[in-house]
PQR file with spaces between the fields and no chain letter, atoms N, CA, C, O and H, PARSE charges and radii, in Angstrom:
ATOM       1  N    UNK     1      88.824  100.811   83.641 -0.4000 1.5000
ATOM       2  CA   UNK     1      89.054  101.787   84.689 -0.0000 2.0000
ATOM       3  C    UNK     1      87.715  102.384   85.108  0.5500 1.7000
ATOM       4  O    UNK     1      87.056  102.877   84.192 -0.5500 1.4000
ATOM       5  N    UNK     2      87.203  102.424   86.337 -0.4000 1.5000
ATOM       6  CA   UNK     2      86.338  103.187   87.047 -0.0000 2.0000
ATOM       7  C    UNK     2      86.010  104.467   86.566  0.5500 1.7000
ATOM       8  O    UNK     2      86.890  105.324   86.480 -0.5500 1.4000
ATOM       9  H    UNK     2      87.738  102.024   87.081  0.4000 1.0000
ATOM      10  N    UNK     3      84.653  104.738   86.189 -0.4000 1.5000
ATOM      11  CA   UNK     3      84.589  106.642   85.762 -0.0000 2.0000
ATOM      12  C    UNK     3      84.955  107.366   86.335  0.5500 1.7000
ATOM      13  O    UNK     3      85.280  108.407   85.765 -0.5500 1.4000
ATOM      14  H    UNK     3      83.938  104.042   86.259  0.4000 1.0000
ATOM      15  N    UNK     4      85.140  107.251   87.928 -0.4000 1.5000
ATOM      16  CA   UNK     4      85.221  108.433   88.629 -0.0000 2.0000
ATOM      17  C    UNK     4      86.649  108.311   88.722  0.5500 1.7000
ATOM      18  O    UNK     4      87.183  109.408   88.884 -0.5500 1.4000
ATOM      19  H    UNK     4      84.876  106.405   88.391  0.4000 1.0000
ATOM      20  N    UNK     5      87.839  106.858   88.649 -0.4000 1.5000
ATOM      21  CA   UNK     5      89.111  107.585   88.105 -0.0000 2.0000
ATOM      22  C    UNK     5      89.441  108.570   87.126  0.5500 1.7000
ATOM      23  O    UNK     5      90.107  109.592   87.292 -0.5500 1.4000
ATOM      24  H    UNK     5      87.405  105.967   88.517  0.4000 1.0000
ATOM      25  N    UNK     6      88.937  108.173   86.159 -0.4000 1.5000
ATOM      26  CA   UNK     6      88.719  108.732   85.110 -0.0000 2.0000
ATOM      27  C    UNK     6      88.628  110.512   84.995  0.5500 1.7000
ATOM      28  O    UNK     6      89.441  111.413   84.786 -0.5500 1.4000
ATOM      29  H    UNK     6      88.396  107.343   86.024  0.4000 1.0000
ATOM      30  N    UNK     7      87.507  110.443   85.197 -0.4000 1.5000
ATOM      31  CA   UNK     7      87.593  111.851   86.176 -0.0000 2.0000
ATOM      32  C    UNK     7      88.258  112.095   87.099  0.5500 1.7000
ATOM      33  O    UNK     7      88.084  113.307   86.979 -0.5500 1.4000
ATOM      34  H    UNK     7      86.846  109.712   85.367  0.4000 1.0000
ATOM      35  N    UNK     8      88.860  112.029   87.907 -0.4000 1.5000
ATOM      36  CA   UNK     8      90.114  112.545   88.401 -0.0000 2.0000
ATOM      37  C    UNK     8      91.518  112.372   87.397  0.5500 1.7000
ATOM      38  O    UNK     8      92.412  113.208   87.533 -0.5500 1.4000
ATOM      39  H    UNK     8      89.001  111.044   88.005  0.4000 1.0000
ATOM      40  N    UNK     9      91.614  111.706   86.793 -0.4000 1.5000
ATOM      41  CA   UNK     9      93.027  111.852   85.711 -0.0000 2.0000
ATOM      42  C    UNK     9      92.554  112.787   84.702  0.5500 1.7000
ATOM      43  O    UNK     9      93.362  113.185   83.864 -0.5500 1.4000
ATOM      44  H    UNK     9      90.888  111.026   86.683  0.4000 1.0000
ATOM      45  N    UNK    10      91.089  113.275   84.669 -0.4000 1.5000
ATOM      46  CA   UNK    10      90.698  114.125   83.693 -0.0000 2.0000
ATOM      47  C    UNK    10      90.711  115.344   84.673  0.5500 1.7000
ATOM      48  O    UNK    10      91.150  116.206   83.911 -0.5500 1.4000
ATOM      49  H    UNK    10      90.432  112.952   85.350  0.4000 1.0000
ATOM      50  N    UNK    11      90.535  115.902   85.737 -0.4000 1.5000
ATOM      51  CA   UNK    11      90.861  117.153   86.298 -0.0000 2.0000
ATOM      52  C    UNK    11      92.476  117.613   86.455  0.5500 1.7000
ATOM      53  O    UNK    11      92.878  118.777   86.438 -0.5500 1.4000
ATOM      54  H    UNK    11      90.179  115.202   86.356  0.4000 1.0000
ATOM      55  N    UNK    12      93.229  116.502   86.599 -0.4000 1.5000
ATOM      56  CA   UNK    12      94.637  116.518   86.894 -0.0000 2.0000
ATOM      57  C    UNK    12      95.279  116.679   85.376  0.5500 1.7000
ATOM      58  O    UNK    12      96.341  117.203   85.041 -0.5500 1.4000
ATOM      59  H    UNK    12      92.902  115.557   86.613  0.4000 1.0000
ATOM      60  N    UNK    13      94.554  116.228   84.814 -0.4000 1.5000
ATOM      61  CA   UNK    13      95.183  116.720   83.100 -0.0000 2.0000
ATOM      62  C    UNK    13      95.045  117.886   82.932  0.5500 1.7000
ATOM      63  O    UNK    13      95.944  118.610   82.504 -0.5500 1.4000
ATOM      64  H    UNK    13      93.691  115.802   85.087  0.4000 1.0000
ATOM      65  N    UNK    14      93.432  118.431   83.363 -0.4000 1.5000
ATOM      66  CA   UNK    14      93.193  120.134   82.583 -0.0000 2.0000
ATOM      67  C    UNK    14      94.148  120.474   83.325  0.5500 1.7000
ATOM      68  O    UNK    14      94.957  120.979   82.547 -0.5500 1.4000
ATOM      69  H    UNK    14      92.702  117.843   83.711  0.4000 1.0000
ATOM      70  N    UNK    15      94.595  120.518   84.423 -0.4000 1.5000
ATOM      71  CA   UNK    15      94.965  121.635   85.660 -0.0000 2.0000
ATOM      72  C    UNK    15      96.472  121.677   84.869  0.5500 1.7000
ATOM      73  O    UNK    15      96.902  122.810   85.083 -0.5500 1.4000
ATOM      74  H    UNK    15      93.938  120.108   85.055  0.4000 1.0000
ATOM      75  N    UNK    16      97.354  121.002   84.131 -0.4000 1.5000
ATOM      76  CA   UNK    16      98.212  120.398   83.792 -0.0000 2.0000
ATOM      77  C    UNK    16      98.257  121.025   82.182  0.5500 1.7000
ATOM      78  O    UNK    16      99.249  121.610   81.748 -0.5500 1.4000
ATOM      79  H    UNK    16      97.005  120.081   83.957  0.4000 1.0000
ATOM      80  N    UNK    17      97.092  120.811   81.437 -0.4000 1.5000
ATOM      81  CA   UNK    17      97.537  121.266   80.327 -0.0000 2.0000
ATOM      82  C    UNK    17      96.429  123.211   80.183  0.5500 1.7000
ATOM      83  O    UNK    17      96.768  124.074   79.373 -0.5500 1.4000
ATOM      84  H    UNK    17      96.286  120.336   81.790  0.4000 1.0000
ATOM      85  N    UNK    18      95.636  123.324   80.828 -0.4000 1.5000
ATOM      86  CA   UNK    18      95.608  124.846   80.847 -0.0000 2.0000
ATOM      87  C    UNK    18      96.902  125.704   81.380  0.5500 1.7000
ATOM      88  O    UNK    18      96.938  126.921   81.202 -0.5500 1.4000
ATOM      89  H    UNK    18      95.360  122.623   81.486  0.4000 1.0000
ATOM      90  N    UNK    19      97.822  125.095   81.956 -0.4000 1.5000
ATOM      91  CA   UNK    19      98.789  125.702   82.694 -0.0000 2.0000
ATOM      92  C    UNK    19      99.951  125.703   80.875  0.5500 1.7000
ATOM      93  O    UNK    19     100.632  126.658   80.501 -0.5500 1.4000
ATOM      94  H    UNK    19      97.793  124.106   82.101  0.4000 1.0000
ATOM      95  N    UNK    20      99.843  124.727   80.337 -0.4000 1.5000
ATOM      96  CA   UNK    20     100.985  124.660   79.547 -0.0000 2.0000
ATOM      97  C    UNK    20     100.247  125.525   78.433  0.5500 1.7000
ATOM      98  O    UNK    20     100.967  126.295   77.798 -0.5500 1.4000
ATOM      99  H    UNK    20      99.289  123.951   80.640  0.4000 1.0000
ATOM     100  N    UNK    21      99.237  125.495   78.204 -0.4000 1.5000
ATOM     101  CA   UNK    21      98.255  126.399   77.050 -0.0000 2.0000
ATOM     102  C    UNK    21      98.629  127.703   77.071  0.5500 1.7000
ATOM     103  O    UNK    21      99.001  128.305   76.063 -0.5500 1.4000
ATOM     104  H    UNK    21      98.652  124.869   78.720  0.4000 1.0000
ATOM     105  N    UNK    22      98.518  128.406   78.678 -0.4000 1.5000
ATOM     106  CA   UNK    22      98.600  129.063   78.866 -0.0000 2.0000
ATOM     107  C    UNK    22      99.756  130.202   78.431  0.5500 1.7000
ATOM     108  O    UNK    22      99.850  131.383   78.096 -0.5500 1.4000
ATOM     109  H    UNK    22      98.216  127.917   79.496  0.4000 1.0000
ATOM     110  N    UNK    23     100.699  128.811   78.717 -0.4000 1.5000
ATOM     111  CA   UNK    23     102.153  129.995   78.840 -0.0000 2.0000
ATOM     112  C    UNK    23     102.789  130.065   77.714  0.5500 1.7000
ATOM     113  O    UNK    23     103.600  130.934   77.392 -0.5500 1.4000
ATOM     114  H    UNK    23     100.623  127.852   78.989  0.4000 1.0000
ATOM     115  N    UNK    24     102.172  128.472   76.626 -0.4000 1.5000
ATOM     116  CA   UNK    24     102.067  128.824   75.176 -0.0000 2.0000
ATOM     117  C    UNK    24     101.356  129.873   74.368  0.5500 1.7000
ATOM     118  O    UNK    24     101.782  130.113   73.238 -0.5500 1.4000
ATOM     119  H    UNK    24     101.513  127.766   76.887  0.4000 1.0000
ATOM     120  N    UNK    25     100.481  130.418   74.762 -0.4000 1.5000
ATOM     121  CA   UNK    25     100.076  131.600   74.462 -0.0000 2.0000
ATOM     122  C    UNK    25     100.680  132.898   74.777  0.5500 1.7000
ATOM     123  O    UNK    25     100.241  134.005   74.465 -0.5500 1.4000
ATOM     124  H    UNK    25     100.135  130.223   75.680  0.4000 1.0000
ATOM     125  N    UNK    26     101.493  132.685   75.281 -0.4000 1.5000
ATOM     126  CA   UNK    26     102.420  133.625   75.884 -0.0000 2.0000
ATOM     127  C    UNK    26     101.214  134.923   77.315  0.5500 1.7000
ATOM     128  O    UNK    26     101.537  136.090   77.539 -0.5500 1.4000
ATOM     129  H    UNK    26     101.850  131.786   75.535  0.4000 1.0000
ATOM     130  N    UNK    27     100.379  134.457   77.759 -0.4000 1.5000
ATOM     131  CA   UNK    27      99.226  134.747   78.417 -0.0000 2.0000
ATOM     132  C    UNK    27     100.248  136.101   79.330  0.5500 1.7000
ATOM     133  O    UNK    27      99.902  137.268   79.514 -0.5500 1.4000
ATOM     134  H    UNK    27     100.117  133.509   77.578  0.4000 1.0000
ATOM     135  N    UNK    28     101.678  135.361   79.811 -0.4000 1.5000
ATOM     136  CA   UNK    28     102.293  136.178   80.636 -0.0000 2.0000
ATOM     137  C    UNK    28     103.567  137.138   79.927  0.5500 1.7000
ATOM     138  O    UNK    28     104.405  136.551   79.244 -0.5500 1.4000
ATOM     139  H    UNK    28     101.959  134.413   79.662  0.4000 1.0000
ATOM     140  N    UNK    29     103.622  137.991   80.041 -0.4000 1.5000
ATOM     141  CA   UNK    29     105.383  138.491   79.598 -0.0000 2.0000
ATOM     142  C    UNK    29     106.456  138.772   80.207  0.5500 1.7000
ATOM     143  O    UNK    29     106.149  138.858   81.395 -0.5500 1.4000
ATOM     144  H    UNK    29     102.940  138.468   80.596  0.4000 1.0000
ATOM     145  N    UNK    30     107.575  138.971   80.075 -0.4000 1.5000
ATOM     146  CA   UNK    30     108.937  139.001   80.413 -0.0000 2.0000
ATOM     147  C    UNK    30     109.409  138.052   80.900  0.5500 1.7000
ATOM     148  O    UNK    30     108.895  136.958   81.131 -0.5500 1.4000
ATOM     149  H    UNK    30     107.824  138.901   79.109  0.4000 1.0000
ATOM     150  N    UNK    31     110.527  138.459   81.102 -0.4000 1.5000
ATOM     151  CA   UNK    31     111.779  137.593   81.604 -0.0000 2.0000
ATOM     152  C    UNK    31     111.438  136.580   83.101  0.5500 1.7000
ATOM     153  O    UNK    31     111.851  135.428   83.227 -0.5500 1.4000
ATOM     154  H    UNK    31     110.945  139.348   80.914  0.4000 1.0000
ATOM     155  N    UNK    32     110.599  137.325   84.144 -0.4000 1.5000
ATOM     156  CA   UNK    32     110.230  137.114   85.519 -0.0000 2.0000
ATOM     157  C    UNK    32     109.194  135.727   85.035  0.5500 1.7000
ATOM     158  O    UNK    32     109.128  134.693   85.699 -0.5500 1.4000
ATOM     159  H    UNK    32     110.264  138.261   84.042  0.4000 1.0000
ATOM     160  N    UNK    33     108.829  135.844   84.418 -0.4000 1.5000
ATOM     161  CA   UNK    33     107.413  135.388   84.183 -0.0000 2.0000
ATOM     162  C    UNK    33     108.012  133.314   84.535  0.5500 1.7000
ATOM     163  O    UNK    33     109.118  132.831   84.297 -0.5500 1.4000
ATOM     164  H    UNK    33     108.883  136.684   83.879  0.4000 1.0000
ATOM     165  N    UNK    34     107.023  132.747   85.013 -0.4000 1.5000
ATOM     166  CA   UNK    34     107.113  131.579   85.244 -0.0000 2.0000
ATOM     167  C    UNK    34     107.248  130.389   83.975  0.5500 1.7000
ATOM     168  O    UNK    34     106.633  130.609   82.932 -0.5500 1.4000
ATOM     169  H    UNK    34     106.124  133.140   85.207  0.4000 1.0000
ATOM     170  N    UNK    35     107.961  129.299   84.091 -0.4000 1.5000
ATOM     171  CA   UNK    35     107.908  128.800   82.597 -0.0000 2.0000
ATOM     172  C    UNK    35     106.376  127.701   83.177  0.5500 1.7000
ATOM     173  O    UNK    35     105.751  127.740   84.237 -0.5500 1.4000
ATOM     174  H    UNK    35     108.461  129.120   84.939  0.4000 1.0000
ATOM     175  N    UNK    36     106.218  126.888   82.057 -0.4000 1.5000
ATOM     176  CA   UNK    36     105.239  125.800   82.200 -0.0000 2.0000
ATOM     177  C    UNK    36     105.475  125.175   83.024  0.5500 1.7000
ATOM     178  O    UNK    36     104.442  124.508   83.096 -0.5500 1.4000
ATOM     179  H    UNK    36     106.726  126.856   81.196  0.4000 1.0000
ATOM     180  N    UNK    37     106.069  124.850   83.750 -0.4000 1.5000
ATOM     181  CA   UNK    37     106.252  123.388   84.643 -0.0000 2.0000
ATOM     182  C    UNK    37     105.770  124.321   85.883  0.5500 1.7000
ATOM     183  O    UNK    37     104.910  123.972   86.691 -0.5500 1.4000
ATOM     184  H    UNK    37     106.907  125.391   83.692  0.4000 1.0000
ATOM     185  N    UNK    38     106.395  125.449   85.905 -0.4000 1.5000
ATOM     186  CA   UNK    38     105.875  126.100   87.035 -0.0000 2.0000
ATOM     187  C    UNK    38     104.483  126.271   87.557  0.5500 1.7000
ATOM     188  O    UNK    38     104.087  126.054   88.702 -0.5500 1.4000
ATOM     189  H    UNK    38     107.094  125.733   85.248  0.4000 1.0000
ATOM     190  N    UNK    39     103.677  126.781   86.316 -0.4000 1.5000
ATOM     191  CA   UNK    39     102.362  127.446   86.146 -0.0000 2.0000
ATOM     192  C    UNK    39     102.058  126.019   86.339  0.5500 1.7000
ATOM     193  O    UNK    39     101.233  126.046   87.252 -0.5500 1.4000
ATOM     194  H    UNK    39     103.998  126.958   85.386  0.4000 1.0000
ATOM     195  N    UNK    40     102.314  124.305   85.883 -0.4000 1.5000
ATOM     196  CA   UNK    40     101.531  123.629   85.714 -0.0000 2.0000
ATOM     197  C    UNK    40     101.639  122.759   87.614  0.5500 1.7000
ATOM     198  O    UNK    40     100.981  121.749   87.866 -0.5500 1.4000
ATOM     199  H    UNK    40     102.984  124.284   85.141  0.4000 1.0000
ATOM     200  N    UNK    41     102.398  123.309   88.475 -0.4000 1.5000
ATOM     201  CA   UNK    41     102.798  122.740   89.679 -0.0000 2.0000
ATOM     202  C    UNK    41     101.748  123.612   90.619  0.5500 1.7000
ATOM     203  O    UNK    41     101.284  123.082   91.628 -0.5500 1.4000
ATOM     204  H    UNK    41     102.932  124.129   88.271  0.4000 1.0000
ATOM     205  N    UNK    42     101.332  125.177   90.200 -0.4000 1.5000
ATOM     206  CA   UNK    42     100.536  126.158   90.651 -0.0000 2.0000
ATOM     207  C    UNK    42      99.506  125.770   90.663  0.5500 1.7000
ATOM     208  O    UNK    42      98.769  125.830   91.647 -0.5500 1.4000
ATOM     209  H    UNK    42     101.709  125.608   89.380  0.4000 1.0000
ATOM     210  N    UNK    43      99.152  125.187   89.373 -0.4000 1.5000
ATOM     211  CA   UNK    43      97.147  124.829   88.693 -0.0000 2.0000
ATOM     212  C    UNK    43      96.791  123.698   89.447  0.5500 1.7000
ATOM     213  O    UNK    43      95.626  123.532   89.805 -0.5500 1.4000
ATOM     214  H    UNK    43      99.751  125.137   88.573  0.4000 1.0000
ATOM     215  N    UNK    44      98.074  122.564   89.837 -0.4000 1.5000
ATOM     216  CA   UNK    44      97.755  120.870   90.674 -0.0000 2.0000
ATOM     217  C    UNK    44      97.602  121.427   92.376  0.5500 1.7000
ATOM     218  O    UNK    44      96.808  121.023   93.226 -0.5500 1.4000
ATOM     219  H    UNK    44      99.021  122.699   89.546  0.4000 1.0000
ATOM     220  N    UNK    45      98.365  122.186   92.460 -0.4000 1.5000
ATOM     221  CA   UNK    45      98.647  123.005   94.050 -0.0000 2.0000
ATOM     222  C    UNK    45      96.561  123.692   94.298  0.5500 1.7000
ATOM     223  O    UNK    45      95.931  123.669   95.355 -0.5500 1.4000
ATOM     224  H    UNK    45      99.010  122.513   91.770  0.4000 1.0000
ATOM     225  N    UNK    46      96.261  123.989   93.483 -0.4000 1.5000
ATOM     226  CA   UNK    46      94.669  124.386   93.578 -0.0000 2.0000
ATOM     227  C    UNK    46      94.094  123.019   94.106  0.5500 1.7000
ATOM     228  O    UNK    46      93.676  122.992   95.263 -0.5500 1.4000
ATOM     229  H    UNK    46      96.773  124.008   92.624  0.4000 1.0000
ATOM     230  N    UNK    47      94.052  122.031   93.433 -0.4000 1.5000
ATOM     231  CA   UNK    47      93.319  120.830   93.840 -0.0000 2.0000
ATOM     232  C    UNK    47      94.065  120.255   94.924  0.5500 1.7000
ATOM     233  O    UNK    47      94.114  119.026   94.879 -0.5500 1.4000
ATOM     234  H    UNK    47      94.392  122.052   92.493  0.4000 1.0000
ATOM     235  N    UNK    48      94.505  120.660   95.634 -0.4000 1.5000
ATOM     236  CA   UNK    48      94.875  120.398   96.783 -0.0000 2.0000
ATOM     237  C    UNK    48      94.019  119.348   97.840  0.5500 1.7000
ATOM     238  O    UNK    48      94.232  118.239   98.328 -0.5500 1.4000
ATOM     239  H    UNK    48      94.465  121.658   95.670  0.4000 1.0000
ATOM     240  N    UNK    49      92.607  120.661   97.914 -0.4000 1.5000
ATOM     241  CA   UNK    49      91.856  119.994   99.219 -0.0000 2.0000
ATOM     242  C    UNK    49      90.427  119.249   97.656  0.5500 1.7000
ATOM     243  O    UNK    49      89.241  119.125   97.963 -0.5500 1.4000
ATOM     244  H    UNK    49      92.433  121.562   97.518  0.4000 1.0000
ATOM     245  N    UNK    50      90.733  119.032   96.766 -0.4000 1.5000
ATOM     246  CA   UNK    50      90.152  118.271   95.893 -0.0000 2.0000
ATOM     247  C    UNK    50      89.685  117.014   96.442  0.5500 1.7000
ATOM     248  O    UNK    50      90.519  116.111   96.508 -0.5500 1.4000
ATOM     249  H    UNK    50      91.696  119.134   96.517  0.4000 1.0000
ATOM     250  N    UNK    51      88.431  116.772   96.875 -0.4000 1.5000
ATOM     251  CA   UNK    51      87.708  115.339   97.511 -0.0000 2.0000
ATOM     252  C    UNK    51      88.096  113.949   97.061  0.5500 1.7000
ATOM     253  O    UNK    51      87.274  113.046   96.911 -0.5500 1.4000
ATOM     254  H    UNK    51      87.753  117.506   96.821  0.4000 1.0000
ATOM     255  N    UNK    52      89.363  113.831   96.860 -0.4000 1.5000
ATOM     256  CA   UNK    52      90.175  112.671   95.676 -0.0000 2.0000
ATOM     257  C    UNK    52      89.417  111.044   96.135  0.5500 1.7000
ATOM     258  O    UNK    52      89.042  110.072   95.480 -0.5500 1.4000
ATOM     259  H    UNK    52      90.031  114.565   96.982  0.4000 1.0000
ATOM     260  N    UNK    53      89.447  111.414   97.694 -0.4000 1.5000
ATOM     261  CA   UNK    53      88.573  109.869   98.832 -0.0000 2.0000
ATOM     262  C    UNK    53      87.802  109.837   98.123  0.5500 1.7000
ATOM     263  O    UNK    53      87.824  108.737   97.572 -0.5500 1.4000
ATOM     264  H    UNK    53      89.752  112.204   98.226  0.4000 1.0000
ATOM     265  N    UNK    54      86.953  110.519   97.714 -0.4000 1.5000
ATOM     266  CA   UNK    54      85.248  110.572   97.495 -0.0000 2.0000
ATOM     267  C    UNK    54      85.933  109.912   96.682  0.5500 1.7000
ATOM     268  O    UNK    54      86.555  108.926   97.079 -0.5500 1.4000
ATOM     269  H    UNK    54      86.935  111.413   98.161  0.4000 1.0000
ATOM     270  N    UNK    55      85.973  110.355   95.214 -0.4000 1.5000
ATOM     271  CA   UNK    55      86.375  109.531   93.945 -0.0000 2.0000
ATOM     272  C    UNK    55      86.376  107.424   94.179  0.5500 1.7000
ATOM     273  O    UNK    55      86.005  106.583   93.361 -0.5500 1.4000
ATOM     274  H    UNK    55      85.468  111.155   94.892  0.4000 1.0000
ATOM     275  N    UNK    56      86.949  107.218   95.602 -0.4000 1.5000
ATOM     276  CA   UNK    56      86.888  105.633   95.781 -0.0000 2.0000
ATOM     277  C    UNK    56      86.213  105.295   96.245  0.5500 1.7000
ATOM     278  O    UNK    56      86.053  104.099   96.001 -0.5500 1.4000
ATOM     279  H    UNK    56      87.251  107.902   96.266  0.4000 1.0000
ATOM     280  N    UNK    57      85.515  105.714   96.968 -0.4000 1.5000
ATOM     281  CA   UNK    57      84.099  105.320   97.940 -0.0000 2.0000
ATOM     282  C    UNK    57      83.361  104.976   97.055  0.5500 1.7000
ATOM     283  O    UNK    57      83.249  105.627   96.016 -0.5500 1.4000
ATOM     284  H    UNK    57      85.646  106.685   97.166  0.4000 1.0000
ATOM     285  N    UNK    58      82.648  103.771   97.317 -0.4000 1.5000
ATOM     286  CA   UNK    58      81.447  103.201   96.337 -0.0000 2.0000
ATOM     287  C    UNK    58      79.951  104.037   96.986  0.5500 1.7000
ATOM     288  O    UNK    58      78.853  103.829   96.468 -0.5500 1.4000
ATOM     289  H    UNK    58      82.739  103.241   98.161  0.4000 1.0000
């Protein structure tokens, strides 16, 4: 696999598992509070305008 895939399945992981770290730490409280899947749909929603093209361009 290409490094710079690589790096991109490695930004899409943190964004993915700081979100689940997070809410395992209980970072947020109560009842309102978002579960993991949520927080981890929020953290991928950031990389949005993420230069993903660049990543294939030689």
């Amino acid at each position: 696999m290409d490094a710079r895939l690589r790096f991109a399945a490695a930004v899409a992981s943190a964004a993915v598992r700081a979100a689940v770290e997070g809410w395992a730490a209980g970072d947020g409280t109560g009842e309102d509070q978002p579960g993991p899947a949520e927080l981890a749909v929020a953290n991928l929603a950031t990389l949005r305008d993420f230069p993903w093209d660049a990543l294939t361009e030689s």
